[in-house]
MARRO-269157 format. One record per residue (C-alpha): x, y, z; residue number from 0; residue in three letters. Coordinates in nm, 2 decimals, decimal comma, padded with zeros to 4 digits. Each point is the difference from the previous one (the first is absolute). Layout:
% MARRO-269157
ATOM      x      y      z seq type
ATOM      X      Y      Z NUM  ALA
...
//
This chain:
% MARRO-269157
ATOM      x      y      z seq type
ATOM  06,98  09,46  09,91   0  UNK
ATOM  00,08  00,38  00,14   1  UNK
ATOM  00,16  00,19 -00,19   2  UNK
ATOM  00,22  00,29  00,13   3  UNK
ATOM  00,24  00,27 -00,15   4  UNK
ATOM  00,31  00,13  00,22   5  UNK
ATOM  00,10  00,31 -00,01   6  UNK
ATOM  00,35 -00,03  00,08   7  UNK
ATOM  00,02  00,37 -00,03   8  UNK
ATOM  00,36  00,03  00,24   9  UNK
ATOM  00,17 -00,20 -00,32  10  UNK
ATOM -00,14  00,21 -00,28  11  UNK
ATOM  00,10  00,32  00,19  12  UNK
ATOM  00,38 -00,03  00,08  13  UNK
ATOM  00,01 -00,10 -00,37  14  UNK
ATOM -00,13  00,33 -00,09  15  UNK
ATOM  00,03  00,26  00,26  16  UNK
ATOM  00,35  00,06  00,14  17  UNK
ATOM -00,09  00,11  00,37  18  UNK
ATOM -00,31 -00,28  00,00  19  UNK
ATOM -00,24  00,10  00,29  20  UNK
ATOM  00,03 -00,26  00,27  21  UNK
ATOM -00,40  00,05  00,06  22  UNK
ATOM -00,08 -00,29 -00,29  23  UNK
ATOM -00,09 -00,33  00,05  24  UNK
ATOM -00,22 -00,30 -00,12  25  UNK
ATOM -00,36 -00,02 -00,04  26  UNK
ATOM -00,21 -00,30 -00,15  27  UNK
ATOM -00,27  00,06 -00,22  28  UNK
ATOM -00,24 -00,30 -00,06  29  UNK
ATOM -00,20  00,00 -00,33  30  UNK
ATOM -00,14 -00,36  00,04  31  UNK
ATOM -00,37  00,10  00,07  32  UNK
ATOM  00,04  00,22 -00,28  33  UNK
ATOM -00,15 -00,13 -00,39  34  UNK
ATOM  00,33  00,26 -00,22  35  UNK
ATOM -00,20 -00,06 -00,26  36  UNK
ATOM -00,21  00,26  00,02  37  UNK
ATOM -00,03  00,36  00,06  38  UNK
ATOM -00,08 -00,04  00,35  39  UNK
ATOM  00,23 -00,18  00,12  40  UNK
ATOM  00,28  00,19 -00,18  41  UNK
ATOM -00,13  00,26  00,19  42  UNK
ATOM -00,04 -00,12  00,36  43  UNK
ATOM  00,39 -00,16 -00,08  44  UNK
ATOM  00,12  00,33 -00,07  45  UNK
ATOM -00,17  00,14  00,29  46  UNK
ATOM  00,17 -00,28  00,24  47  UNK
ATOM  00,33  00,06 -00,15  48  UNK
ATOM -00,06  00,41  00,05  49  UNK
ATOM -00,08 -00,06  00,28  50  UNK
ATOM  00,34 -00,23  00,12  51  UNK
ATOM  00,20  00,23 -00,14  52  UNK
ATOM -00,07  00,26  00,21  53  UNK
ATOM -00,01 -00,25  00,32  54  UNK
ATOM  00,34 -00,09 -00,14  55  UNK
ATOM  00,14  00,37  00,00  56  UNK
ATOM -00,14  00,13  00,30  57  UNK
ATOM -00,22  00,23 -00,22  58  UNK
ATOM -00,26  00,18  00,17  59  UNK
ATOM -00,12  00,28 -00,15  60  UNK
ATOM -00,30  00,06  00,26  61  UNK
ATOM  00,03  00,38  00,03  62  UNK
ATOM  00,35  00,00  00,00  63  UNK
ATOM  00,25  00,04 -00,29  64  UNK
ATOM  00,20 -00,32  00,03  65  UNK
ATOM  00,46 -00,01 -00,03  66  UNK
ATOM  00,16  00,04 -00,28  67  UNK
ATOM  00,11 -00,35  00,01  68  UNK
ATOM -00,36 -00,20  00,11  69  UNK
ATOM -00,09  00,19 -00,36  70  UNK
ATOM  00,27 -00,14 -00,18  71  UNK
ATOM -00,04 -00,33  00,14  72  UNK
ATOM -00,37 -00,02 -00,05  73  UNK
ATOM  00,02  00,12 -00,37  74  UNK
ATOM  00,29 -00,27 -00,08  75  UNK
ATOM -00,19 -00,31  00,20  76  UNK
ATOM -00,34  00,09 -00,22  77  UNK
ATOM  00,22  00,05 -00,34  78  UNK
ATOM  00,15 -00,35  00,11  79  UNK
ATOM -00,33 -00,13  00,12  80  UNK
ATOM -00,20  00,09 -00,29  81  UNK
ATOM  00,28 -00,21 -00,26  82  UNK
ATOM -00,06 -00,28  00,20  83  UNK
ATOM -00,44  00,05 -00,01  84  UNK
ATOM  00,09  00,04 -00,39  85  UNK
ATOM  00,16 -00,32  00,02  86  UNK
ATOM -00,24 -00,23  00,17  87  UNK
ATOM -00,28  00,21 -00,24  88  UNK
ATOM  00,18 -00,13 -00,27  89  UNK
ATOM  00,01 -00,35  00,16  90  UNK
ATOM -00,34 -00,03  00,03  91  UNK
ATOM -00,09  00,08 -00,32  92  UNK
ATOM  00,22 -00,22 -00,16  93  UNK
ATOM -00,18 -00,29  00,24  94  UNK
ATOM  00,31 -00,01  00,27  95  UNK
//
């Protein structure tokens, strides 16, 4: 069974930021191959979902400092991201 987490990052932010960026947008993160019961794997899911976020905001910050807004987005998707990785955690440990 995969398992995946969508960032439906467009949603969160016109519920939070009046002028929402248009530059947001969806990004899968699959966890499947990934045992959340250990450190590990916590690890490399929070890496995947770092990385998403900033595929999700346009935010590249190689050698360049990135908008205003692709900042905003990319620390709102991770906050929203990381609620959702504490969630599954807490699935897995109680045997979900």
């Amino acid at each position: 069974m995969m398992k995946t987490v969508l960032f439906a990052v467009a949603a969160a932010l016109a519920t939070t930021v009046t002028a929402a960026p248009v530059l947001a947008k969806d990004v899968t993160v699959t966890y499947g191959d990934l045992d959340l019961a250990t450190a590990k794997g916590q690890q490399d899911f929070a890496r995947r979902i770092d990385r998403a976020a900033k595929v999700a905001c346009d935010y590249q910050p190689d050698g360049h400092i990135p908008s205003q807004e692709a900042m905003t987005c990319y620390r709102q998707a991770r906050a929203k991201a990381t609620t959702e990785m504490a969630l599954r955690l807490e699935n897995t440990r109680l045997g979900g």
